[in-house]
Every structure is written in structure tokens, then in C-alpha cells.
C-alpha positions as CSV (number, residue, x, y, z in Angstrom):
1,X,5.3,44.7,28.0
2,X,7.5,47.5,26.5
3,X,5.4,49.2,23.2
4,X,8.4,47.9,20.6
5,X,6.9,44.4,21.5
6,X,3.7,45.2,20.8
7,X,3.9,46.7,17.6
8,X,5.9,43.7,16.6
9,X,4.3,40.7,14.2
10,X,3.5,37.5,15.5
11,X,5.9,34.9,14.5
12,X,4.0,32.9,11.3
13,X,4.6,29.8,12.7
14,X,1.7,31.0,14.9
15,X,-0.3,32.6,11.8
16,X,-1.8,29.3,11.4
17,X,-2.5,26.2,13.0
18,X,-2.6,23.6,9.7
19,X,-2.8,20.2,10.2
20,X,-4.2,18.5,7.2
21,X,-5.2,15.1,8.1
22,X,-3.0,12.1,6.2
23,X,-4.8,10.0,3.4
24,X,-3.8,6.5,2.0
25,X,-3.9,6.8,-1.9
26,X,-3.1,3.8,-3.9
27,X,-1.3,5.2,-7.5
28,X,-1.3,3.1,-10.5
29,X,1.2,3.9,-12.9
30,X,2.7,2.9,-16.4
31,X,6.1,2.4,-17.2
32,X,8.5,1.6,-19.6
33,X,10.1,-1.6,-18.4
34,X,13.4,-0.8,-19.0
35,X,16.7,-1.4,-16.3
36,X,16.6,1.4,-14.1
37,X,13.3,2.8,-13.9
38,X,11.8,1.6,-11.0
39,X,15.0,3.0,-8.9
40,X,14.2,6.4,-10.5
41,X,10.2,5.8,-9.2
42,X,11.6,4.8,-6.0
43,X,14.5,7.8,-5.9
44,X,11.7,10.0,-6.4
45,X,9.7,8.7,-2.8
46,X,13.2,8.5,-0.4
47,X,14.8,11.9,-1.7
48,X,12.1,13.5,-0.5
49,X,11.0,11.7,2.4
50,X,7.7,10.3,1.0
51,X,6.2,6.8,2.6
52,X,5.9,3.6,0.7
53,X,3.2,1.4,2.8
54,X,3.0,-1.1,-0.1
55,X,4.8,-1.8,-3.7
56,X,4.1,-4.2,-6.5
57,X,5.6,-4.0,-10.0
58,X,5.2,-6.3,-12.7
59,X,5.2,-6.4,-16.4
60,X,1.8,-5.8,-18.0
61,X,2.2,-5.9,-21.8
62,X,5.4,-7.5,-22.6
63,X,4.7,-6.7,-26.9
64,X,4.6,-2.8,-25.6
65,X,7.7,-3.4,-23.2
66,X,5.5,-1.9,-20.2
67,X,5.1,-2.7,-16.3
68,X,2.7,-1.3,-14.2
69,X,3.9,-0.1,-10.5
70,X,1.4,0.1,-7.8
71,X,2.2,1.9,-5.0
72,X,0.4,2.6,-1.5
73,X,1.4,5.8,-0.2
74,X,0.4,8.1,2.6
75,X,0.3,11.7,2.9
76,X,-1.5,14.7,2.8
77,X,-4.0,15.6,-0.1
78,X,-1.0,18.4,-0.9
79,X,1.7,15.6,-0.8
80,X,-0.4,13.7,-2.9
81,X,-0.9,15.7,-5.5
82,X,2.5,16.5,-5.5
83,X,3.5,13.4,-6.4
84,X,1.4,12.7,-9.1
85,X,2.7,15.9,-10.9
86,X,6.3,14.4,-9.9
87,X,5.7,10.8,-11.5
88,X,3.9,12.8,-14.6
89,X,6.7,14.4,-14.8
90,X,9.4,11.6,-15.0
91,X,10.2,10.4,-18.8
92,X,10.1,6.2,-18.4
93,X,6.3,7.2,-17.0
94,X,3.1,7.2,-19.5
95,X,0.3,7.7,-17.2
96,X,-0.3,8.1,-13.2
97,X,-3.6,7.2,-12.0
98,X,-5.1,7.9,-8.4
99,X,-7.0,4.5,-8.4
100,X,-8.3,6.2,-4.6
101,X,-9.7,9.4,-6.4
102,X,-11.5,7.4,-9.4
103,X,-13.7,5.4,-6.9
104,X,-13.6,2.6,-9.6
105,X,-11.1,0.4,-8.7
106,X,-10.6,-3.1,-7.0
107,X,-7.1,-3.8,-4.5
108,X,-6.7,-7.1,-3.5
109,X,-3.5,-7.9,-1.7
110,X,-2.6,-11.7,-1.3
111,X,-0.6,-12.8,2.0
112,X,0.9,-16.3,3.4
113,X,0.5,-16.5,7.3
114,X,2.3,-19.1,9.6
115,X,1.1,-20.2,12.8
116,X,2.0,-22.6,15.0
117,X,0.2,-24.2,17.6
118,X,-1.5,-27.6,18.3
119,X,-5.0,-28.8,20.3
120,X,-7.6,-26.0,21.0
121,X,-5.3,-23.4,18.7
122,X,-5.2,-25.4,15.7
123,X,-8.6,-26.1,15.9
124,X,-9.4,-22.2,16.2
125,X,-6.9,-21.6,13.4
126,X,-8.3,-23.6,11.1
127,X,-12.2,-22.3,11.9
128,X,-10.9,-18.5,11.3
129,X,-9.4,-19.5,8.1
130,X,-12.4,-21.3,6.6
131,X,-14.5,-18.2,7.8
132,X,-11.9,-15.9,6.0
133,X,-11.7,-18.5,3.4
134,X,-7.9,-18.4,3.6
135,X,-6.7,-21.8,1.9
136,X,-4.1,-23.9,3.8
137,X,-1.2,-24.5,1.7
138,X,1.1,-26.3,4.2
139,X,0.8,-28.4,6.8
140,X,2.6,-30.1,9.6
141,X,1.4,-31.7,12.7
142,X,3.1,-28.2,14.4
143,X,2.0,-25.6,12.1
144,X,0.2,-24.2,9.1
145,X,0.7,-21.8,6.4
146,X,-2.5,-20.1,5.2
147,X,-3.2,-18.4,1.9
148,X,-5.4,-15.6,2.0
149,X,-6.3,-13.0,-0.6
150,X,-8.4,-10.0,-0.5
151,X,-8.7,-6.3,0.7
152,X,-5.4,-5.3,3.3
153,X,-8.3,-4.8,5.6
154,X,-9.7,-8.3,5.7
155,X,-5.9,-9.3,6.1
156,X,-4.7,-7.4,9.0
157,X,-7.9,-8.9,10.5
158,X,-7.0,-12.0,9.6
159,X,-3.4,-12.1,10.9
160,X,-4.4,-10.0,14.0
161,X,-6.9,-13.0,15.1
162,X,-3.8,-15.1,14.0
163,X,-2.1,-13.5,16.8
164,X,-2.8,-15.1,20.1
165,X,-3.1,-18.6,18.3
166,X,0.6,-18.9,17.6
167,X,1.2,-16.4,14.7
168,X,4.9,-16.8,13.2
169,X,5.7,-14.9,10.0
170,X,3.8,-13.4,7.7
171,X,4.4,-12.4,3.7
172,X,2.7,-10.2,2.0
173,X,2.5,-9.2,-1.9
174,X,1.2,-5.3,-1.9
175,X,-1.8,-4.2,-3.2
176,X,-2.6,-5.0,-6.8
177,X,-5.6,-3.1,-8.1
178,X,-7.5,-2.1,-11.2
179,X,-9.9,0.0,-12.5
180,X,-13.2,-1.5,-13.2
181,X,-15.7,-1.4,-16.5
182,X,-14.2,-1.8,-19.9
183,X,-12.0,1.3,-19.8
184,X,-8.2,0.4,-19.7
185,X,-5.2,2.7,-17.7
């Protein structure tokens, strides 16, 4: 190795071996509900190549001509916080809130799950939904659609068990969620 080399500094992508580990935060936020907005919410997440795992939107108080958009996203605490300070930042917005970060809030997500099967299947089906008290809402003597509403957790369970019985489709809301106590957004 010549001395020029050696004198040289190491490249900086070498500096520093960074990874910070991804976190799910859910974000609550209050809108305007006016044409256009959630576009602008959404803009905001693909130009700069942000994740949506999950997205509801919905009008909350219709006198006040709000919605509330709650939206799953993954990413590192940096990202994160970057996005709040984005969505603060946007003019149809009132208020962001990192429902993760405040530890007092309740998601529940609600999902419809086909499956089709008959005999020894069925019967299983039917004994996994009344232990994850999913709630049949149609049935056929070939299939069943179950309702079932609570944490995404309990519901990828659900429909992963669903699986080898004779899973066909599944739909899925997003995640809803609210603080809790008497304390609104």
C-alpha cells in the first residue's frame, strides 16, 4: 500500500454502520373534509416513498366539516417523526397524533373472511370462529363468510388458521383507533 492511500479518509459510507430498526406507528389525524385533501395526505406518503400498511378515513363531526384519517405506517423513529412534522405542516390538517407514542389508545380493525370447505373443515372453521368469536354472516352449504373484529393481531391469526381449511378472500377495513379517558384529539 503506497503512503498517498494511507493518508487518505475512509469513504463515509464506512464511517458508520446505522441501521435503525423499523417501527409500526399508527397516526391519527384531523382534517378538514374538504375535496382534495386526503390526495394531498396521500401525495405526501408516495412522493416520498413512505409505506401505507393500513388507511381509514371517515367523517367525525360533520357540524365542524372534519374527518379523521388513520393511517398505519412503518418506518424508522426518524421517518416517523418526519412525517408528523410533514402532516403538521399541511394546511387542511388541525392536529397529528402518534396514537403508538401516547400508550392510550385502542385499534380495532374489522375484517370479512371466506372459506370454503365442507365435512371435517367446516366443522374446524366454525370451532376457530366461535373461539375467535368471529360472527358468521353468510352461509352456504360450500362456504362461509366470517366477521371478525379486533386487534390486526388477533386477525392475521385468525385468517392464518383460516388457511389450510379452505381460505378464499379476505377484506379488511384498517385500523380505527382512539385515545382512551375523557380527553378528545
Amino acid at each position: 500500500m503506497n503512503q498517498q492511500a494511507a493518508n487518505q479518509p475512509a469513504s463515509a459510507y464506512f464511517l458508520e454502520d446505522r441501521h435503525d430498526p423499523n417501527e409500526t406507528h399508527t397516526l391519527s389525524i384531523l382534517v378538514q373534509n374538504e375535496p382534495g385533501v386526503l390526495a394531498r395526505v396521500i401525495g405526501l406518503f408516495s412522493g416520498r416513498g413512505y409505506n401505507i400498511d393500513s388507511l381509514t378515513v371517515s367523517e367525525t363531526e360533520a357540524q365542524k366539516h372534519l374527518s379523521r384519517i388513520t393511517i398505519v405506517t412503518t418506518g424508522t423513529p426518524m421517518v416517523i417523526e418526519q412525517i408528523k412534522h410533514q402532516l403538521d405542516r399541511m394546511i387542511p390538517v388541525y392536529r397529528v397524533v402518534d396514537m403508538t407514542l401516547t400508550g392510550r389508545s385502542i385499534e380495532r380493525e374489522l375484517a370479512m373472511v371466506k372459506v370454503r370447505g365442507g365435512g371435517d373443515h367446516r366443522v374446524e372453521a366454525l370451532r376457530l370462529a366461535d373461539a375467535f368469536r368471529a360472527r358468521v354472516i353468510d352461509a352456504t352449504i360450500e362456504s362461509f363468510v366470517f366477521e371478525i373484529t379486533g386487534a390486526s393481531s388477533k386477525i392475521n391469526q385468525f385468517i392464518d388458521l383460516m388457511r389450510p381449511l379452505g381460505l378464499v378472500e379476505v377484506s379488511r377495513t384498517g385500523v380505527a383507533a382512539i385515545g382512551r379517558g375523557p380527553e378528545g384529539m
